[in-house]
C-alpha positions in Angstrom: -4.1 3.2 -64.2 -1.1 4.5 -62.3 -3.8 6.3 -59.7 -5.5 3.2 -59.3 -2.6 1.6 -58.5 -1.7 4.4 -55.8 -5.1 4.0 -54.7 -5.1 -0.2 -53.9 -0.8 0.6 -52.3 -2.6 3.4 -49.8 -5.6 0.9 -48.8 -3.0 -1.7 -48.5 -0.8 -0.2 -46.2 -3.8 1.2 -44.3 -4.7 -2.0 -43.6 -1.3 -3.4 -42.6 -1.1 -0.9 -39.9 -4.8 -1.4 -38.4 -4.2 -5.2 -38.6 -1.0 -4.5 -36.5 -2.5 -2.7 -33.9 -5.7 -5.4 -33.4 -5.2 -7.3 -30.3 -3.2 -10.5 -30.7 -4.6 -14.0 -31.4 -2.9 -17.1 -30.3 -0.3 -18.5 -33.0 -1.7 -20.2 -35.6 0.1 -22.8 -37.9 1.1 -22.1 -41.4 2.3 -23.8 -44.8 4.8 -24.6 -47.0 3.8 -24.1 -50.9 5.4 -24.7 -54.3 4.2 -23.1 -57.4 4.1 -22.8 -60.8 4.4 -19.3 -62.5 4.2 -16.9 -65.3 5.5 -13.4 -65.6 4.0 -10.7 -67.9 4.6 -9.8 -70.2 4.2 -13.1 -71.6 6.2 -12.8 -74.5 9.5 -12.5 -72.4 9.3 -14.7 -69.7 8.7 -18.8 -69.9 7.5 -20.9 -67.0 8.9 -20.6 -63.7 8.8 -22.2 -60.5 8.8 -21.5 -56.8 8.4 -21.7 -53.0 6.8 -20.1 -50.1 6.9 -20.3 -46.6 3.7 -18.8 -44.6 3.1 -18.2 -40.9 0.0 -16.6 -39.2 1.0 -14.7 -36.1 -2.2 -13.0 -35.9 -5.5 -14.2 -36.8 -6.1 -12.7 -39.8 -2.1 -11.1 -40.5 0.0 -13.2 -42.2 3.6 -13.2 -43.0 5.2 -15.0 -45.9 9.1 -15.2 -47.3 8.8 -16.5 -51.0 12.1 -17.6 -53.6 10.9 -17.6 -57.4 12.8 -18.1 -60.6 11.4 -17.3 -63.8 13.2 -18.0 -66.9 13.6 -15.7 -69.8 11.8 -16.6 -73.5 15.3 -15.0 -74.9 18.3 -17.5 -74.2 20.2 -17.0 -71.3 18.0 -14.7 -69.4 16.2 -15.1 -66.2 14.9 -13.5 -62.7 15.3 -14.7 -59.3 13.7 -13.2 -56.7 13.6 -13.1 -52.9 10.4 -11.8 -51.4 9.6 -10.8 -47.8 5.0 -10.2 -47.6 2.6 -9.2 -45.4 -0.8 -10.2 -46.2 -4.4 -9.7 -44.4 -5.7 -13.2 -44.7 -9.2 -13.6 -43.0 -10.0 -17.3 -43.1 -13.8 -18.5 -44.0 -14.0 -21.9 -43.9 -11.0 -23.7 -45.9 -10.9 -21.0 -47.7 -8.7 -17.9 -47.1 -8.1 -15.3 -49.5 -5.4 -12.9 -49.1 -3.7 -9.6 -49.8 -0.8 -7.5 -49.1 2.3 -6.1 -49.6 5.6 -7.8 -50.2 9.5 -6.5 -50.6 12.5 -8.1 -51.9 15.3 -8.4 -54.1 15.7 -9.6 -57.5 18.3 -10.5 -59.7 18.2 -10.7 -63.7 20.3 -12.3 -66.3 20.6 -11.5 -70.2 23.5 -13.2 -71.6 26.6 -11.6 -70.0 24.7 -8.5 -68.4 23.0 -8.7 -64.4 21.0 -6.7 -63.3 20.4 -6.6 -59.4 17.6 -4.3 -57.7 15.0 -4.2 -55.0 11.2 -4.6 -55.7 7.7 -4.1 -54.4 4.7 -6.3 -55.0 1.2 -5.7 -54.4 0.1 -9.1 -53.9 -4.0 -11.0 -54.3 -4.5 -14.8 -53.8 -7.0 -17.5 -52.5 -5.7 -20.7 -50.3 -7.8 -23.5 -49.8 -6.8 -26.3 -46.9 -8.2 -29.6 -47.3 -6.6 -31.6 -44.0 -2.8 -31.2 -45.0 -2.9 -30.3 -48.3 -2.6 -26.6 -49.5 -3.5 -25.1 -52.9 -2.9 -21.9 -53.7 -3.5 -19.5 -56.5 -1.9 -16.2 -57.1 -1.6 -12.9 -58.9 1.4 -10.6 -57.9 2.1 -7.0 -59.4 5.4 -6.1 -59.3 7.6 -2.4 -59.5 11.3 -2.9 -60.3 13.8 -0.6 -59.2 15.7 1.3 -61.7 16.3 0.3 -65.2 15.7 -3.4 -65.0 17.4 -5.8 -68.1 13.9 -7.1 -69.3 10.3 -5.9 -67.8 8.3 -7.5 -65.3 4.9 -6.0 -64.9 3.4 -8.9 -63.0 3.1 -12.4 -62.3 0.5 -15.3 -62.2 0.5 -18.4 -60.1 -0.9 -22.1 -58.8 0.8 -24.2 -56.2 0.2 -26.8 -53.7 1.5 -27.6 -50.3 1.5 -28.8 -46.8 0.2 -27.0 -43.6 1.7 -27.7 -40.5 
């Protein structure tokens, strides 16, 4: 499983780069999202919530910064996080499904202890834009630095939004 996962984070980055050197397309608009999320394992994290903000600099690169909070299913525990993406986004139609990588920061809570660290997430979702309106789902695997205060393998998500 873990070569797989190698596998899909070299393809992913191989991408990234060839996207970056493409030729440039003229700006395109983007969209602000908030969702609805659980983390996995399921047994120690509740619903969370959410916000993105997504721009398209290139026509098929886009870039995303992302807040979440997920709280714990033990009391007083929780994970905010603060995530920078890059995702290969070719639209088809009002449709545009995505993937990338993102890079962050996150910050747990388990009664008195914290826990702060960096992350990575390999990142796979589908958009849809009818007029103005956004909706979004998500699925976001995550690898937390060092010894985190409760596990976080990977999250799911649904949101909705404006474009602009």
């Amino acid at each position: 499983m873990e070569r797989v996962h190698r596998r899909l984070y070299s393809v992913g980055v191989a991408a990234l780069f060839g996207t970056l050197l493409a030729p440039a397309a003229p700006a395109a608009a983007g969209d602000v999202t908030v969702f609805v999320a659980k983390g996995r394992p399921p047994e120690t994290w509740n619903r969370g919530y959410g916000a993105t903000l997504s721009t398209s600099w290139f026509s098929i690169l886009n870039l995303e910064g992302e807040v979440a909070r997920i709280p714990g299913s033990l009391s007083e525990s929780s994970m905010t996080s603060f995530t920078a993406s890059a995702l290969l986004a070719p639209p088809v139609g009002i449709v545009t499904p995505y993937g990338g990588l993102g890079v962050g920061l996150f910050r747990q809570s388990l009664g008195p202890a914290r826990d702060t660290g960096t992350l990575k997430a390999f990142v796979l979702g589908i958009k849809a834009k009818i007029g103005l309106l956004v909706l979004k789902g998500e699925y976001r695997r995550y690898d937390l630095s060092g010894d985190p205060l409760l596990p976080l393998d990977s999250r799911l998500s649904a949101g909705a939004g404006i474009a602009f």
